[in-house]
N, C-alpha and C positions, 0 to 999 in steps of 0.2 A: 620438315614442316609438319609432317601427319603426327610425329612424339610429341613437338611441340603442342599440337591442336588435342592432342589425346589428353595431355597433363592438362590444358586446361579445363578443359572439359570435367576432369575428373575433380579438379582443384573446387571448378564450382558449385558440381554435387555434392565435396562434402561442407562447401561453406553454406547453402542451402538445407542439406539436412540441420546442422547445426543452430542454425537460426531457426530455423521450424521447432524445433526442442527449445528454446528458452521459452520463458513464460513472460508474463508484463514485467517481473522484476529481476529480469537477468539469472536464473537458474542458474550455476554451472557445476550442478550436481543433485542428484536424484534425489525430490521428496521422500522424506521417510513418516512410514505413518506412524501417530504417535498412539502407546498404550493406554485403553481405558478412557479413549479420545469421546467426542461429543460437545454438547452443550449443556452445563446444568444452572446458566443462572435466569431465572424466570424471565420470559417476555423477549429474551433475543433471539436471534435468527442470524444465519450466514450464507454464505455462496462460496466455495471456491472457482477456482479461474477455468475454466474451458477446459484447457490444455493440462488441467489436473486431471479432473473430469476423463478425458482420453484417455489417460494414464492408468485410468483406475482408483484414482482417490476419491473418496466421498467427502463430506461434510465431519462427519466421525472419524476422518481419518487427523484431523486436529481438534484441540482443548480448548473451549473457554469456561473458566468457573471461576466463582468468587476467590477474592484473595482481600479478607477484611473489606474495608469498602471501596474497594477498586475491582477492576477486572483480570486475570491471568489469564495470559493467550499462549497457548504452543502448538508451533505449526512445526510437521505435517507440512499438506500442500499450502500453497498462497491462500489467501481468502478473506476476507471482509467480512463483519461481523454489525450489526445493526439490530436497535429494537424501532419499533413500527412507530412505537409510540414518541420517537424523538426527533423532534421535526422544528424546521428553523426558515425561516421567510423572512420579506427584504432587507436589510440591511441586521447583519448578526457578526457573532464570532464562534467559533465554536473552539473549545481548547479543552487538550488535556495533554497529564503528562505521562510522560513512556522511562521505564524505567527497565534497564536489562542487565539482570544483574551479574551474570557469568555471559561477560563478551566471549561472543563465537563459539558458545559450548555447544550449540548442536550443528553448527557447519566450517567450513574449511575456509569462507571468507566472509567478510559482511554483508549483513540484507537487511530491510529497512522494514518500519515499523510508523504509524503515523494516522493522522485523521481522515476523517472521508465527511464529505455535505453535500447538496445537491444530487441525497439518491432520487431515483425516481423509477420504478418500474422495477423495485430490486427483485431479485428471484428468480425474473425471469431473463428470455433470450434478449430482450429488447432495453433491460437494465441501464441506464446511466448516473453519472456522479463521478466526481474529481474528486482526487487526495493528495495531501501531502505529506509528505515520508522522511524520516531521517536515519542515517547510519551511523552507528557508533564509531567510525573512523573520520568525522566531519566531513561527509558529504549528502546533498538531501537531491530527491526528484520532487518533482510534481507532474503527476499523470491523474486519467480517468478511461474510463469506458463511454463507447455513446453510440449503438453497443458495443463495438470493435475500442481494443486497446488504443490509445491516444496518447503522444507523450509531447511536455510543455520547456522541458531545459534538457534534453538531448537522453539518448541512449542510456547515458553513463550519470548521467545528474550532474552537480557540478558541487563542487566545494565551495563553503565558507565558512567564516570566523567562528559566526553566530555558533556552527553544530558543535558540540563536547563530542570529545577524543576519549576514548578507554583508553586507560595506562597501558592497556595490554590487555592480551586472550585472560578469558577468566576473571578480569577486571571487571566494576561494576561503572556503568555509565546512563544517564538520565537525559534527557530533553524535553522541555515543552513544546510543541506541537501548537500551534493557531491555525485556520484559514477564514478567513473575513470576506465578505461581501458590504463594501460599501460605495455606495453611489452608484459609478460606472465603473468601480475596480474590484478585483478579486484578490485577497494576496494570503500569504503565507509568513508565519513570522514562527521562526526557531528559536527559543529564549531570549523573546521578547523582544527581535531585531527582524525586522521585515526581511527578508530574503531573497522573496518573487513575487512581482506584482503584474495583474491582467487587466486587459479592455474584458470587462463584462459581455460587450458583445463580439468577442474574438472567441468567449467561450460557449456563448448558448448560441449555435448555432448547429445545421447539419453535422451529423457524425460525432457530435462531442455535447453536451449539454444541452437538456429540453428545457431547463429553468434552473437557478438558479437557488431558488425554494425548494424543499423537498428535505429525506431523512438525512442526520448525519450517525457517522458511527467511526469506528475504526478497523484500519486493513495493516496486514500482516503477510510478507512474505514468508518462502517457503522456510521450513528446517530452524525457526526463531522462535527464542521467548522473550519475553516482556511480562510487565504488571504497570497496569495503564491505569493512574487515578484523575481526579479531579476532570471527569469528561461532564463538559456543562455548555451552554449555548450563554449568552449575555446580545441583549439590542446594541444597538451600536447609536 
């Protein structure tokens, strides 16, 4: 009985260390910081995740710069990316599209890429705002910060039709990206098929959303790139 109580014991240190090491978008392998990193396109700003942050990564440890007129993101630690100046209230969409064109070329499995609305407080400790994410392998999350990580379709996200499949590593694969605010629902549509839909008041509430109004932009897990175009708000 004392081996058995030992092994477990030991089983759930290392399932807790473990867990302590993933970041909001499932880690399972160590940011790298990218060369010549920073920010050079006028007017935005980013944050990476806490638990980068610990780690030792900065903001310069990933890339956003123009790419024609879209955005180029390579991440480096996880991080989000907004300008102050774009901001979207009651009833909006916000969209754009994520385009990645060597699946998997800076990690060992998929990581997701996607829009962010209802910042509020960005920059700092107290930060919130929901996104939603897709993966080149068709499966998408939808999470946020408020200020602590918060997750809305489980751990793992879930798959659907809606997401595009890369033929394979190295293959090039795209998705539109939406999240809407209308009425009393919040939803998320992945190539133009709704995916995940919310009680507006399931999310502005304690520990998860201060309003619904507020900046949007886009977030980026760790070790990925993309080139993000067509990011625009429209009334609904």
């Amino acid at each position: 009985m004392r081996y058995v109580s030992a092994f477990t014991l030991v089983l759930l240190a290392v399932l807790i260390v473990t867990t302590a090491n993933f970041s909001q978008d499932k880690p399972m392998e160590s940011s790298r910081g990218v060369a010549g990193g920073g920010i050079s396109v006028p007017g935005w700003t980013g944050k990476i995740d806490a638990k980068e942050e610990a780690a030792g990564m900065t903001l310069n440890s990933a890339k956003l710069e123009k790419e024609g007129n879209g955005l180029h993101v390579t991440t480096g630690p996880a991080v989000t990316y907004w300008n102050p100046k774009n901001t979207a209230k009651g009833d909006y969409t916000v969209t754009a599209t994520f385009t990645e064109p060597k699946y998997m070329n800076l990690n060992s499995h998929p990581h997701p890429y996607g829009v962010v609305i209802a910042g509020n407080d960005l920059g700092t400790d107290q930060q919130s705002y929901l996104y939603c994410a897709a993966y080149g392998n068709g499966k998408f999350i939808v999470r946020g910060f408020g200020p602590e990580p918060f997750q809305l379709n489980g751990p793992r996200g879930a798959e659907n039709a809606a997401v595009n499949k890369a033929a394979g590593q190295g293959q090039p694969v795209t998705q539109e990206i939406a999240l809407s605010v209308k009425g009393d629902k919040v939803e998320c549509a992945i190539n133009k098929q709704v995916v995940a839909s919310y009680n507006k008041a399931d999310l502005v509430t304690a520990g998860k959303l201060k309003s619904t109004d507020g900046v949007y932009g886009v977030r980026f897990a760790h070790n990925t790139e993309a080139i993000v175009t067509g990011l625009k708000v429209t009334k609904n």
